[in-house]
ZAMARGU-4260 file (C-alpha; in steps of 0.2 Angstrom, whole numbers, plus 5000, padded with zeros to 4 digits):
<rodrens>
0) 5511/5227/5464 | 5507/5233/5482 | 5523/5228/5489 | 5534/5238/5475 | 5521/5253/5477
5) 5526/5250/5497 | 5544/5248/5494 | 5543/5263/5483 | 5537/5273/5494 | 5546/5268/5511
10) 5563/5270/5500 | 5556/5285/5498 | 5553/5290/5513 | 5569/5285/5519 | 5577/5297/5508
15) 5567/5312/5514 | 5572/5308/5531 | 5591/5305/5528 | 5589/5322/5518 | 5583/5329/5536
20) 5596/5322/5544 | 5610/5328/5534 | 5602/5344/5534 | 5599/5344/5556 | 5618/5341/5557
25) 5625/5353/5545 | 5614/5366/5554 | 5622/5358/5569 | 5639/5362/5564 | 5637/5376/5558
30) 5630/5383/5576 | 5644/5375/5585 | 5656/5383/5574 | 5650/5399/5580 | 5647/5395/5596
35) 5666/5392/5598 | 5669/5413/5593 | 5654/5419/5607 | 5669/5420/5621 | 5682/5430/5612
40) 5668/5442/5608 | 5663/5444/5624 | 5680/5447/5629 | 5680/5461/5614 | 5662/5467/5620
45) 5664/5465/5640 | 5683/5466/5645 | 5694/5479/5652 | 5707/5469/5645 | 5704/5472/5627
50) 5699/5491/5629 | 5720/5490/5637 | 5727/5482/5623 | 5720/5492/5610 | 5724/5508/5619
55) 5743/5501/5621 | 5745/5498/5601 | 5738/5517/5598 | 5749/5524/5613 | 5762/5513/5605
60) 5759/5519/5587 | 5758/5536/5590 | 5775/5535/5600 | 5784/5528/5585 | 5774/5541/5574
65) 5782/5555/5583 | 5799/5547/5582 | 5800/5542/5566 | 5808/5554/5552 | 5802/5555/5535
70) 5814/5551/5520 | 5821/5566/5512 | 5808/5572/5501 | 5792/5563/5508 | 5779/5564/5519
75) 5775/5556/5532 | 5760/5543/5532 | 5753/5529/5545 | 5742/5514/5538 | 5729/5507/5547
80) 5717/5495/5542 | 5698/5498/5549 | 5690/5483/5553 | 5693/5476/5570 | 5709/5489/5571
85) 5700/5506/5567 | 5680/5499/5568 | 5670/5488/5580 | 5660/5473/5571 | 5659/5462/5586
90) 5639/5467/5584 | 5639/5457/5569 | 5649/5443/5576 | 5636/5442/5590 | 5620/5441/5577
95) 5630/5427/5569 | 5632/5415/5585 | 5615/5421/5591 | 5607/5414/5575 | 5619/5402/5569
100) 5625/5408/5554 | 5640/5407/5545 | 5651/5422/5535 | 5642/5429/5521 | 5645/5443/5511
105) 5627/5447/5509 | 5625/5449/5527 | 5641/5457/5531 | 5635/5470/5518 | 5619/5472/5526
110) 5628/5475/5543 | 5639/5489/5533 | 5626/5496/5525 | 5616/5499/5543 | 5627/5512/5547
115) 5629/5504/5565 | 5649/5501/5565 | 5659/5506/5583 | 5674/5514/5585 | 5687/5503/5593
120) 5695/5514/5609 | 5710/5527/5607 | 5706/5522/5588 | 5698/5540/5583 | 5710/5550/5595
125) 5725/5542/5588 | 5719/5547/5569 | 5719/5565/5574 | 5732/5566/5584 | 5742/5559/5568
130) 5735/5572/5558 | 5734/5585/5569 | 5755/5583/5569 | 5756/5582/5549 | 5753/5566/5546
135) 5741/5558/5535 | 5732/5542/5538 | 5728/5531/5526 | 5715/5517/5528 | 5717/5503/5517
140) 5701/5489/5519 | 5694/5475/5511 | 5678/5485/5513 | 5670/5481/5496 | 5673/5499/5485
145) 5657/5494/5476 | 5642/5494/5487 | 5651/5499/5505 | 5661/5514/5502 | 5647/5524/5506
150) 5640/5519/5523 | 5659/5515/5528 | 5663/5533/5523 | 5646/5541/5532 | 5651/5530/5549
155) 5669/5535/5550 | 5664/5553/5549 | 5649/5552/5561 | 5663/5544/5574 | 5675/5556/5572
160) 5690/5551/5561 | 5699/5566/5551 | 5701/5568/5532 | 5691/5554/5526 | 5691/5553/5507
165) 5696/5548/5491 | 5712/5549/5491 | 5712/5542/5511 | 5701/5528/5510 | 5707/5514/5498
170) 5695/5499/5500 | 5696/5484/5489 | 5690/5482/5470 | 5700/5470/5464 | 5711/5460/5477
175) 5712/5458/5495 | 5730/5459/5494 | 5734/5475/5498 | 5751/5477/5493 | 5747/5487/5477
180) 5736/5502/5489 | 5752/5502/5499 | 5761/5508/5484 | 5749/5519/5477 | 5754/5529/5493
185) 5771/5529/5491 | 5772/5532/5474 | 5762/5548/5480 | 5778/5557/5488 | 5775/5546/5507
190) 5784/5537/5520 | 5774/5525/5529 | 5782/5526/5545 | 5770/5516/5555 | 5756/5501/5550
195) 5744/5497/5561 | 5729/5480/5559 | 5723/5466/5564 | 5730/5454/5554 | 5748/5450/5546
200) 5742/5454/5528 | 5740/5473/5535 | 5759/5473/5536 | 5762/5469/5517 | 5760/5452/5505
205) 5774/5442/5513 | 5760/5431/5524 | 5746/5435/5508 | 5740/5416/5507 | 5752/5408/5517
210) 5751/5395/5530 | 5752/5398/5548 | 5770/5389/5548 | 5776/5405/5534 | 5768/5416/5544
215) 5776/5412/5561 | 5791/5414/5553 | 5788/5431/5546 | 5784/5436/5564 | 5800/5429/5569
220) 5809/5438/5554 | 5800/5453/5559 | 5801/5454/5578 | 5809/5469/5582 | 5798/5477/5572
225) 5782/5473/5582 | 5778/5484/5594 | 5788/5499/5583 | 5784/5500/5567 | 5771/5487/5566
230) 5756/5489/5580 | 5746/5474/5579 | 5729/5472/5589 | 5721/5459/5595 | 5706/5450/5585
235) 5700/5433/5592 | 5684/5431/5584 | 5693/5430/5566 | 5707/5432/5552 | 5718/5424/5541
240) 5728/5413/5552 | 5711/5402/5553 | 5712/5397/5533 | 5730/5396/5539 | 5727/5379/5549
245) 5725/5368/5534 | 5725/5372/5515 | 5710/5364/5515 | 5702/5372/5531 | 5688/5383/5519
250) 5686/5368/5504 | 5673/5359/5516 | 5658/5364/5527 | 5657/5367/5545 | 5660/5349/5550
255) 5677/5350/5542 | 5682/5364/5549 | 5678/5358/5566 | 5688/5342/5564 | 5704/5353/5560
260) 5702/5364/5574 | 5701/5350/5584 | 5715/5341/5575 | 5727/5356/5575 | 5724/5360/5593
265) 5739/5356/5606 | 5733/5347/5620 | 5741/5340/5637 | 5739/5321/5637 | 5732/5319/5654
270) 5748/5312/5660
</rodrens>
């Protein structure tokens, strides 16, 4: 009776601690992951280099604003998406490699809601420099409608961007696809002569869900566009080329997401 109340208990035991383990890992991975983003934030945060760049896409953008003519009958309108193209998270980024922790929707809402989002550089002045020459600027985010609108409405305006309401400021209910608000503004009398984001999916639903292979090829489709019609900035701390990796790339925790990153890297041999 001794020895199976000992077994018992060692077994047990045994699986308290391999539930610690398991546990110590994933925390493990999970840190790693986000330690692999703390250098492109710092170079968002600390480099001349980024500040360049984004000046170059809104220099860029209001270039092609100015040249660009309306079709007949419409109005002239510029889309831009806000996060990491208009607005500055890279404070969130920071707390999550700083306490190892993962992309959540709570948090991110939290961040929102604290009212403590920057301005990305030349991103304000080029907003009112597009108005003040008749445009209007749309911005089109996934910013939840529900429980965001509100602080993302009070931190625009407290930065400076022009005309921020209702009809301006389509965040998501719905979808993240955001090829049915792009046409909610042309079937409102507009041209959208210029789009300006981060990521592919701010140019239309041809890379929606697609894997990086598609969406190289619509940036190949598309070249002579970049640069024109399409400003794109640069984001390295995330986007949807990362679920592009591997159609499984979000199915698993950190651990696999790690082991495609290392998997879909291309590497010198040494030799």
């Amino acid at each position: 009776m001794k020895t199976a109340k000992f077994t018992f208990i060692a077994l047990g035991l045994a699986a308290v601690l391999s539930g610690c383990s398991a546990q110590h890992s994933a925390k493990h991975e999970e840190a790693v992951v986000q330690n692999q983003a703390a250098l492109g934030i710092l170079w968002m945060q600390q480099s001349g280099e980024y500040q360049a760049l984004a000046y170059q896409a809104f220099n860029a953008a209001l270039s092609e604003f100015e040249r660009s003519k309306a079709a007949k009958g419409k109005k002239k309108a510029v889309v831009v998406d806000l996060d990491e193209t208009m607005m500055d998270n890279s404070p969130y980024a920071a707390w999550q490699v700083k306490n190892n922790m993962p992309f959540e929707a709570e948090t991110w809402t939290q961040w929102v809601n604290a009212r403590q989002t920057l301005a990305i550089p030349g991103a304000v002045e080029f907003a009112n420099r597009v108005n003040a020459k008749g445009g209007t600027v749309f911005y089109v985010s996934n910013r939840r409608d529900d429980v965001e609108r509100s602080a993302t409405i009070e931190d625009m305006q407290k930065l400076g961007f022009p005309k921020v309401n209702d009809k301006t400021l389509l965040l998501k209910k719905q979808t993240s696809n955001k090829a049915e608000r792009f046409k909610q503004i042309t079937a409102q009398g507009y041209d959208i002569v210029v789009y300006v984001g981060d990521n592919l999916n701010d140019f239309g639903e041809a890379t929606y869900r697609k894997s990086n292979r598609e969406r190289r090829d619509f940036v190949a489709a598309n070249r002579t566009r970049f640069g024109s019609k399409f400003i794109l900035l640069p984001n390295p701390n995330y986007g949807d080329w990362e679920g592009g990796l591997h159609k499984d790339y979000y199915k698993g925790g950190a651990k696999n997401k790690l082991e495609i990153r290392k998997a879909t890297l291309k590497a010198w041999d040494g030799k």
